[in-house]
N, C-alpha and C positions, 0 to 999 in steps of 0.2 A: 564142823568138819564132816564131809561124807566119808564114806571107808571104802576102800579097797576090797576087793573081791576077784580073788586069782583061779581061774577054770585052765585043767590040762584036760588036753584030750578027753574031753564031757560032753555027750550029743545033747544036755542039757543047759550048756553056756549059751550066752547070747551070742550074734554075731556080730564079728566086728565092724568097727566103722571108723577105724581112724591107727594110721599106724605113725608114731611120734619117735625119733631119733633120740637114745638116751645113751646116758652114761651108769656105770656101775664102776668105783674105787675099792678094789683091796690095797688098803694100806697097811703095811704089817710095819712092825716098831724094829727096833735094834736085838729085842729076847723073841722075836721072830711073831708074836703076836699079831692080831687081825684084828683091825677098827670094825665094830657091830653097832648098828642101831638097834633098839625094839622101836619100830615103826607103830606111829601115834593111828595110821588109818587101819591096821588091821593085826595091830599087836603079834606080828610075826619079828623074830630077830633075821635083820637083813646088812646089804653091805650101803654104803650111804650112794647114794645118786639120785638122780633123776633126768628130767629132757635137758636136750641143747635149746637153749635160746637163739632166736633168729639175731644175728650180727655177735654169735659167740663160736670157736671154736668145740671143736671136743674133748681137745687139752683144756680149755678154758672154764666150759661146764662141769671137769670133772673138779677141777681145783676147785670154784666156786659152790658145788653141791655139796661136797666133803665139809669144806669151811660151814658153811649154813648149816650143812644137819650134825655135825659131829663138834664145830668147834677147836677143829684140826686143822694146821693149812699143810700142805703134802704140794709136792713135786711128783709128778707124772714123771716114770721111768721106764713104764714096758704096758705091751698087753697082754690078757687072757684070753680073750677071743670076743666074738660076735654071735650074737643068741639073739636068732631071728624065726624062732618056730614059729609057724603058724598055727602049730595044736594049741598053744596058750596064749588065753586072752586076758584080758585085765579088766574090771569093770566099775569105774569110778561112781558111785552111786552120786555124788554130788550134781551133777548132770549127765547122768546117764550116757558115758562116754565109755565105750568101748577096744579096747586098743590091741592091736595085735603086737607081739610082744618084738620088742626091736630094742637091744642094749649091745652098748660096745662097754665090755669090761676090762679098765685098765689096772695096771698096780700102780701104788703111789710110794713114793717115800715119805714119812712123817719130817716136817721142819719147822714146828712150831703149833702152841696155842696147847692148849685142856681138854679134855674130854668135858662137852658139855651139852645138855639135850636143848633139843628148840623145838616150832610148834609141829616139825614133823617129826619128834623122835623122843618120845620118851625117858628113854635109857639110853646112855653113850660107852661102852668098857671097849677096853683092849684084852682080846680074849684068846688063850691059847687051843690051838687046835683038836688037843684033847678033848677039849672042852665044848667045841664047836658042834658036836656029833649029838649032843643033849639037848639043845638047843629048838627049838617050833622054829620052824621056818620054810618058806614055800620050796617046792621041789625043783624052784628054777634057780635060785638064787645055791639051796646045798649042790647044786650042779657045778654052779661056777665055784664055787669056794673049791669045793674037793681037784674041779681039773687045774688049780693055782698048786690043791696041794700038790699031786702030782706031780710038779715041775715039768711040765710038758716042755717038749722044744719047739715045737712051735704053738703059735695060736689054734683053739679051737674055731670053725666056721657053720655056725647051720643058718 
């Protein structure tokens, strides 16, 4: 497996070359907790997603990326917003794929299945927010988490 590699605003990242539609799931449980991966490509704790597949929705990819890397199946209920900076890139060493950062982040309801890792994710917990703040994880991803916490009213958009 190549690893991941996440550059913010660094005039030493590469440039990109490919910007890919994804999803990011906050599923938080019924004690208000947060579904977290620790992610197998760069041992960062993040929220489970990944791209929309061509003939998938984005309700569709969120349900399905949740289920595959956490082992949860969740019902899509709201969003957080859309995180399309172009200061962060993402740089898949596997083939040298560089991706300008493009996630639509929804919330999910939890409705079934275990907390269980697969080949992208290490570690699967339901983790309370207190808890969240201790945590390694990239600056884009504690971004989204924090404006869920906030209860914003509307969606964020960059």
């Amino acid at each position: 497996m190549g690893r991941r590699v996440d550059y913010y605003d660094d005039p030493d990242a590469p440039e990109a070359n490919s910007i890919v539609p994804s999803v990011n799931v906050i599923a938080a449980n019924e004690d208000g907790e947060i579904l977290l991966i620790l992610r197998a490509d760069n041992d960062n704790w993040a929220l489970p997603g990944g791209a929309v597949d061509l003939g998938e929705s984005v309700r569709q990819a969120a349900i399905r990326e949740t289920r595959e890397e956490t082992g949860i199946s969740c019902e899509i209920v709201g969003i957080v917003g859309i995180y399309s900076d172009p200061r962060h890139v993402i740089r898949y060493t596997s083939n040298e794929e560089v991706r300008q950062e493009f996630s639509i982040v929804l919330t999910g309801r939890p409705i079934g299945g275990r907390p269980t890792p697969s080949d992208e994710s290490r570690e699967v917990h339901w983790m309370a927010s207190g808890d969240i703040k201790s945590l390694r994880m990239d600056r884009s991803m504690r971004l989204r988490i924090d404006h869920y916490l906030e209860g914003r009213k509307a969606p964020f958009i960059l």
